[in-house]
DOVO-51478 format. One record per residue (C-alpha): residue in three letters; chain; x, y, z. Coordinates in pm, 1 decimal, always signed. Layout:
% residues N
<r ALA,A,<X,Y,Z>> ...
END
This chain:
% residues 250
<r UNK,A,<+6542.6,+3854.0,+1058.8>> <r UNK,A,<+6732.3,+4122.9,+1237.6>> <r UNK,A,<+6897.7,+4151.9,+1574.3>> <r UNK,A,<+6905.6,+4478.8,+1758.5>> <r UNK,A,<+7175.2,+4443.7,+2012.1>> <r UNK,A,<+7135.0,+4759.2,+2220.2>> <r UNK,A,<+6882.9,+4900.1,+2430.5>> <r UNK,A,<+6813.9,+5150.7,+2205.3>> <r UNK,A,<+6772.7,+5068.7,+1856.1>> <r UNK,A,<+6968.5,+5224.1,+1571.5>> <r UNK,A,<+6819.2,+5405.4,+1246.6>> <r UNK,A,<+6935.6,+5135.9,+1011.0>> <r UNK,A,<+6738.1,+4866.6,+1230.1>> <r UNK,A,<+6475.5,+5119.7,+1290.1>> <r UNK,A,<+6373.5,+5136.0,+847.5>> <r UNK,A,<+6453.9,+4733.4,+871.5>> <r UNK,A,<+6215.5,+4646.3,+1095.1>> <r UNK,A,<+5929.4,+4772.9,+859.2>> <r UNK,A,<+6095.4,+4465.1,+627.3>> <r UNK,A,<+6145.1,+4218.9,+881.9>> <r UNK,A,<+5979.1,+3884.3,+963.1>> <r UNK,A,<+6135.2,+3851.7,+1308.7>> <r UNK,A,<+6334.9,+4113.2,+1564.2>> <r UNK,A,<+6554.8,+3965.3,+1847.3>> <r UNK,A,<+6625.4,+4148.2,+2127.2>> <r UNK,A,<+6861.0,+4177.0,+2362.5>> <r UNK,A,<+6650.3,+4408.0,+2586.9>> <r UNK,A,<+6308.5,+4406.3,+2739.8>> <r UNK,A,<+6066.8,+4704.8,+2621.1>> <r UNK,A,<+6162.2,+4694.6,+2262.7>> <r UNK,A,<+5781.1,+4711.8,+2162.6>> <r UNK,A,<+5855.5,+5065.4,+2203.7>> <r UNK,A,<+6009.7,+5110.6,+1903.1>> <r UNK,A,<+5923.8,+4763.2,+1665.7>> <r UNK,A,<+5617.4,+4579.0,+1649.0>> <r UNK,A,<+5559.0,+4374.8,+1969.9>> <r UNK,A,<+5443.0,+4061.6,+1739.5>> <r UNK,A,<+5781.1,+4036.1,+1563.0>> <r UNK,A,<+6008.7,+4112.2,+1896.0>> <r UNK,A,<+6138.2,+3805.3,+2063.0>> <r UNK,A,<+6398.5,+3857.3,+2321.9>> <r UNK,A,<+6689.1,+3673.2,+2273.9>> <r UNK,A,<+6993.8,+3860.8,+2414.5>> <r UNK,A,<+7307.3,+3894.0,+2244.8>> <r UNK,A,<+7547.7,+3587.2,+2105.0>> <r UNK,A,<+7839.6,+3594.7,+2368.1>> <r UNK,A,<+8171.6,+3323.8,+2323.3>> <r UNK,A,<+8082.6,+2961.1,+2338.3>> <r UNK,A,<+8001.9,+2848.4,+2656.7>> <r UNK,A,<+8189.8,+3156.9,+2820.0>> <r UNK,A,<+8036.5,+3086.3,+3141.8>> <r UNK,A,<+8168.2,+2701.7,+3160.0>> <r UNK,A,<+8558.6,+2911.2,+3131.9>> <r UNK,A,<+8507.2,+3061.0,+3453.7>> <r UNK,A,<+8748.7,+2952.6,+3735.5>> <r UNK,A,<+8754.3,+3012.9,+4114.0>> <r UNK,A,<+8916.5,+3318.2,+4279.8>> <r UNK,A,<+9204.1,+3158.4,+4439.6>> <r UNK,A,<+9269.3,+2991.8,+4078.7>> <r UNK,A,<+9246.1,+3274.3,+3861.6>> <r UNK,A,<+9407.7,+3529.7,+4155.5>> <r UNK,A,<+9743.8,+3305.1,+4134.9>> <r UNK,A,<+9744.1,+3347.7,+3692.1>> <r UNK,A,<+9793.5,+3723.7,+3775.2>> <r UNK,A,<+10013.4,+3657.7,+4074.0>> <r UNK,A,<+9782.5,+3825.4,+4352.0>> <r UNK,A,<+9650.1,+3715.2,+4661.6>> <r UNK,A,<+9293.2,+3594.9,+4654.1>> <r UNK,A,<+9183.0,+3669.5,+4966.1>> <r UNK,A,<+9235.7,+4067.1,+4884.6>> <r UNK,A,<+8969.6,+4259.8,+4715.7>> <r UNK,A,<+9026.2,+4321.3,+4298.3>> <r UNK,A,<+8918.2,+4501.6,+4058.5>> <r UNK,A,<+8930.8,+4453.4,+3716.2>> <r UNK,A,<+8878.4,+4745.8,+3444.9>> <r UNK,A,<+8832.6,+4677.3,+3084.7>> <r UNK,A,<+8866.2,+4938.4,+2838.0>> <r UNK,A,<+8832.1,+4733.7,+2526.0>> <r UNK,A,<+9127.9,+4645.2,+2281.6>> <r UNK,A,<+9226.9,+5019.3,+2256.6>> <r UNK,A,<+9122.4,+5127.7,+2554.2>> <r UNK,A,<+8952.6,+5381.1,+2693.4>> <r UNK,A,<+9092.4,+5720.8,+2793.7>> <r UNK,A,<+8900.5,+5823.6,+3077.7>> <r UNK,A,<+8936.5,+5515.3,+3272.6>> <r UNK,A,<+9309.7,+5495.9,+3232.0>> <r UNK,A,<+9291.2,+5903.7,+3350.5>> <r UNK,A,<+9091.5,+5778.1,+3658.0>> <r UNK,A,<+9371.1,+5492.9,+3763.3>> <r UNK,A,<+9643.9,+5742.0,+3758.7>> <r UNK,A,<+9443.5,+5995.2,+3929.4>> <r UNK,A,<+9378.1,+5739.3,+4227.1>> <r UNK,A,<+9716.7,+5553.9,+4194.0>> <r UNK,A,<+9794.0,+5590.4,+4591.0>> <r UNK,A,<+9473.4,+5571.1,+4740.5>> <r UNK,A,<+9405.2,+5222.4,+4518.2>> <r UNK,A,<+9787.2,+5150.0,+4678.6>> <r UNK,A,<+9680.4,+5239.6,+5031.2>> <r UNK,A,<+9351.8,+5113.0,+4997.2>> <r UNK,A,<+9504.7,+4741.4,+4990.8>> <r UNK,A,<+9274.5,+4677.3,+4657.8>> <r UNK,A,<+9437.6,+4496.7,+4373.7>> <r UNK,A,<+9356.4,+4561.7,+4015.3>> <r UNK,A,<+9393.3,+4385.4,+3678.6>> <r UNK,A,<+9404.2,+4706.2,+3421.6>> <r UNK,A,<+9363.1,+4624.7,+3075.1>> <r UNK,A,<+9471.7,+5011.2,+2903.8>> <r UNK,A,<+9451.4,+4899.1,+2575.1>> <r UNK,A,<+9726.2,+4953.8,+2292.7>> <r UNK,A,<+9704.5,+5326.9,+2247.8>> <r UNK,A,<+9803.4,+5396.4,+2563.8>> <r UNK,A,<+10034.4,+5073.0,+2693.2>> <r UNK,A,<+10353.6,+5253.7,+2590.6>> <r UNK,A,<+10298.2,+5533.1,+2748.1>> <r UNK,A,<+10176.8,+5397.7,+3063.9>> <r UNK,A,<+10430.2,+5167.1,+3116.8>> <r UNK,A,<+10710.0,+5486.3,+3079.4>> <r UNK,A,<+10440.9,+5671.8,+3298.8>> <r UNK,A,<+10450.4,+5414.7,+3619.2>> <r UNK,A,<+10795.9,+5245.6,+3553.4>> <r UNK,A,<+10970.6,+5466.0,+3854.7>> <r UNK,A,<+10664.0,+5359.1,+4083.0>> <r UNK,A,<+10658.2,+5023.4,+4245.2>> <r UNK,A,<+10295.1,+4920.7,+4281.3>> <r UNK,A,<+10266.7,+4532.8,+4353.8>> <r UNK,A,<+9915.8,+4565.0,+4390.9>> <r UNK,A,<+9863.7,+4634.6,+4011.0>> <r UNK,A,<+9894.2,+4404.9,+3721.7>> <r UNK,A,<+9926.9,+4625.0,+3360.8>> <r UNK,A,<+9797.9,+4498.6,+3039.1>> <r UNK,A,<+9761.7,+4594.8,+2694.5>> <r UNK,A,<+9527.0,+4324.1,+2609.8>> <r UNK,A,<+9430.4,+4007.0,+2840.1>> <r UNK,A,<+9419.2,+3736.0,+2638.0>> <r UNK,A,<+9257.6,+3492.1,+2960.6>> <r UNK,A,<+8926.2,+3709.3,+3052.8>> <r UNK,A,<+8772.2,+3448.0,+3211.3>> <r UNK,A,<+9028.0,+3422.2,+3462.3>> <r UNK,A,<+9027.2,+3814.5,+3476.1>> <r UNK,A,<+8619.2,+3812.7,+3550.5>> <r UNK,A,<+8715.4,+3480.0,+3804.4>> <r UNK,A,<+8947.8,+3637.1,+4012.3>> <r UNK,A,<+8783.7,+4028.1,+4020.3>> <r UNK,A,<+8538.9,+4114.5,+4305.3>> <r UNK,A,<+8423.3,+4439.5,+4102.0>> <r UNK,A,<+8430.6,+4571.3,+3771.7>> <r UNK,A,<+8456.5,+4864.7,+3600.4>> <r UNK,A,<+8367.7,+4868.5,+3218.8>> <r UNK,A,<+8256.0,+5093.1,+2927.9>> <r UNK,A,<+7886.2,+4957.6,+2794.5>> <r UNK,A,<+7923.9,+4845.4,+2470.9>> <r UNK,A,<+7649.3,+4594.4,+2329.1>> <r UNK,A,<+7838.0,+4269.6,+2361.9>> <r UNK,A,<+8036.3,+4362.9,+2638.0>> <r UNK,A,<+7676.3,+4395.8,+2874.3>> <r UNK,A,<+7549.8,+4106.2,+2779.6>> <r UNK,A,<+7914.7,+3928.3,+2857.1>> <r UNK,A,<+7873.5,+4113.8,+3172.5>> <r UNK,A,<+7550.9,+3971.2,+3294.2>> <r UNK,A,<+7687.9,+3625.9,+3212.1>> <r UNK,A,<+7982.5,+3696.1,+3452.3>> <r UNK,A,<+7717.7,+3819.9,+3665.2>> <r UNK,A,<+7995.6,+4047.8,+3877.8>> <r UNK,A,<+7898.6,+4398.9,+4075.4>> <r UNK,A,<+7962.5,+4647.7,+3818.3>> <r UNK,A,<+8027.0,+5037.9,+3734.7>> <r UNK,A,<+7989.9,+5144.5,+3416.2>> <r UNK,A,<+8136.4,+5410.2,+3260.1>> <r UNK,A,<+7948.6,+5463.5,+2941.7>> <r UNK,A,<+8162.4,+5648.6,+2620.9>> <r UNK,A,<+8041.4,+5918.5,+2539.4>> <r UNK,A,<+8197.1,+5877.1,+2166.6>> <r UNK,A,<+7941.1,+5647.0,+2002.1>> <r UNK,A,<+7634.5,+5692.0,+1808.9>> <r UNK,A,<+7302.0,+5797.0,+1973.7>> <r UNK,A,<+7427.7,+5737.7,+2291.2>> <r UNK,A,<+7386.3,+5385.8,+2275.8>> <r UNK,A,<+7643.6,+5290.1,+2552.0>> <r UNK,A,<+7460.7,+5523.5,+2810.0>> <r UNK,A,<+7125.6,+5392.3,+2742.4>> <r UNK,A,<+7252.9,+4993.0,+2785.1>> <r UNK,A,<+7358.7,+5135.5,+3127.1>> <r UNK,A,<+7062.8,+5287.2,+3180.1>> <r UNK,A,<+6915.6,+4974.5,+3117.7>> <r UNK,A,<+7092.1,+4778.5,+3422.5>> <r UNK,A,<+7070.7,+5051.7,+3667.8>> <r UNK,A,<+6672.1,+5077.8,+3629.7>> <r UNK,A,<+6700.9,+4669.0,+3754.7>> <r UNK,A,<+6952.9,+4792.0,+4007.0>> <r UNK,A,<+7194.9,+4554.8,+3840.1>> <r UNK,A,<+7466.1,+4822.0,+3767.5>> <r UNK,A,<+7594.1,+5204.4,+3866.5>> <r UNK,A,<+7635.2,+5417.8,+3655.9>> <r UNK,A,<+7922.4,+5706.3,+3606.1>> <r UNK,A,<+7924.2,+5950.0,+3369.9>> <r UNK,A,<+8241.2,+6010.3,+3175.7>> <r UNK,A,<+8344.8,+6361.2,+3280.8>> <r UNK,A,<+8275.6,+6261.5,+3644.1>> <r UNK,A,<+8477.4,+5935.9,+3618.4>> <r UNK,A,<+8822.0,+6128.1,+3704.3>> <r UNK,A,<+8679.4,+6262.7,+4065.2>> <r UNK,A,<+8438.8,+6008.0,+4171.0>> <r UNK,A,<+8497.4,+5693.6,+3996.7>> <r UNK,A,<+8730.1,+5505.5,+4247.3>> <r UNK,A,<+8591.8,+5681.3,+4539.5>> <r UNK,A,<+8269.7,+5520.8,+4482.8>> <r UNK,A,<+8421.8,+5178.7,+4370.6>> <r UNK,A,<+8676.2,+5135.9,+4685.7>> <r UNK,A,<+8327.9,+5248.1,+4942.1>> <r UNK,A,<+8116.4,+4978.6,+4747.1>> <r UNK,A,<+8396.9,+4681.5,+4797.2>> <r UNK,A,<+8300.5,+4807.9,+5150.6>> <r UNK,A,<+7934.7,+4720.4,+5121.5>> <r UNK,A,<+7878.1,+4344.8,+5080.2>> <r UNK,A,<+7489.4,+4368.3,+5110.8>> <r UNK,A,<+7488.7,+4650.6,+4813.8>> <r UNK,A,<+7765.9,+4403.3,+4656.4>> <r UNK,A,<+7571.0,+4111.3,+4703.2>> <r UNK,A,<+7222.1,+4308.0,+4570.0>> <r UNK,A,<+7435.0,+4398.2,+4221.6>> <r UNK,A,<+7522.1,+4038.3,+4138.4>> <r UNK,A,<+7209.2,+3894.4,+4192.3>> <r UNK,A,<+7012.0,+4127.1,+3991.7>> <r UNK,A,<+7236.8,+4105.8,+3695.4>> <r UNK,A,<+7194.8,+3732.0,+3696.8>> <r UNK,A,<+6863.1,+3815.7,+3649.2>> <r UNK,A,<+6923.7,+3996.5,+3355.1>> <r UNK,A,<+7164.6,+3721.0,+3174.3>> <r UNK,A,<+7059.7,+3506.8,+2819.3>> <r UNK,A,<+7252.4,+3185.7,+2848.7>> <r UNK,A,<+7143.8,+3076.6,+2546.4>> <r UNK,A,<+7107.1,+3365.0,+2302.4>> <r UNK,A,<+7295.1,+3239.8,+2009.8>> <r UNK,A,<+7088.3,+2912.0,+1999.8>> <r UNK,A,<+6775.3,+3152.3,+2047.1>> <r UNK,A,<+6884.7,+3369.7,+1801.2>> <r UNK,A,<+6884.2,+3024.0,+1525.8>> <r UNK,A,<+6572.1,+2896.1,+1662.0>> <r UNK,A,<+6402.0,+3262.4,+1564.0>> <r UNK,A,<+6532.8,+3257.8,+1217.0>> <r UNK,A,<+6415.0,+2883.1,+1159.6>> <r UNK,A,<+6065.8,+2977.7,+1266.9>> <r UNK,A,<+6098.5,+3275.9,+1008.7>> <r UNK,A,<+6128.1,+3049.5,+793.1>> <r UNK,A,<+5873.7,+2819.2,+861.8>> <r UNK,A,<+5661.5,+3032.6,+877.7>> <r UNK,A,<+5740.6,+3222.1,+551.4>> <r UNK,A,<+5690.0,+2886.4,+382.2>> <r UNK,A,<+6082.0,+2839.8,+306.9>> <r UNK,A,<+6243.2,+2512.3,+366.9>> 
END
């Protein structure tokens, strides 16, 4: 048994199949590339119960100390962090401030230092700084919009939180995996994509005008709900017991 947990599948996964009993899935239209009769779809394994950890707004809001009834956004750059984004914050430092947005900013360790001797002459209440947040399900609770690279597990988190979202795939992975799982969601109009090299110019100009548009907002949640395996790990077990089964192995 073997789990594929992009879009598109890798080489190593690609010469396993051939071997395989079973395939799980995390996408739709995988026939394309395995053998329909061995593909179940599955999704990806996510944190126990993540979606049982999430809070309400006004809850999670006061954790970061910001007011719930403002608009927030919430970008996640992974546990490193991810350059471009942290370029596209600075870049739109005073229209976020005079926008009246709020934003939880995970930066990730390689660039916290800096950062923090970047902005410390610059007083911006509206802005909550973190290396790492340890509490993400208050950080998905309390944001209105977010803004995310595509990695595997980090989609399929994603649809669980079931949030309007931007992502901004990296381009610094193999095959282009990250921009393909994007692809995947915007074809369900369940995310929006932005490139990498345009983040800088357009990515907060076209997050602060879709905070603006509740319908559109509205429209992105409910199709990535759509989109969401609640109970992929379980799934994921029950495929490899039939394997079993049905290989004649107790």
């Amino acid at each position: 048994v073997i789990q594929e947990q992009n879009s598109f599948p890798g080489k190593t996964n690609r010469i396993l199949a051939k071997k395989a009993a079973c395939i799980c899935s995390a996408y739709e239209g995988m026939a394309r590339f395995f053998p329909n009769s061995k593909v179940v779809l599955t999704g990806n394994p996510i944190r126990k119960e993540f979606s049982a950890y999430l809070k309400s707004k006004a809850e999670a809001c006061s954790f970061f100390g910001l007011d719930h009834e403002k608009p927030t956004i919430l970008i996640i750059g992974g546990s490193l962090g991810a350059k471009t984004l942290n370029i596209s914050v600075q870049k739109n430092l005073e229209e976020i401030m005079n926008s009246g947005v709020q934003i939880i900013w995970q930066c990730g360790k390689l660039y916290h230092s800096q950062l923090l001797i970047d902005l410390k002459d610059k007083e911006f209440k509206n802005i909550c700084l973190y290396q790492f947040i340890e509490r993400m399900d208050l950080a998905y609770s309390a944001a209105d919009l977010i803004i995310s690279r595509a990695g595997a597990i980090s989609v399929s988190e994603l649809c669980i939180v079931g949030k309007p979202l931007i992502l901004v795939p990296s381009p610094n992975v193999a095959e282009d995996h990250q921009t393909k799982n994007a692809n995947a969601l915007v074809a369900k109009n369940a995310a929006i994509l932005i490139t990498d090299s345009e983040a800088p110019d357009l990515l907060f100009k076209i997050a602060l005008d879709l905070l603006k548009q509740k319908e559109k907002c509205e429209l992105l949640s409910l199709e990535i709900k759509k989109i969401q395996k609640l109970n992929a790990t379980a799934d994921i077990v029950d495929a490899f017991e039939n394997s079993l089964k049905e290989n004649g192995t107790k």
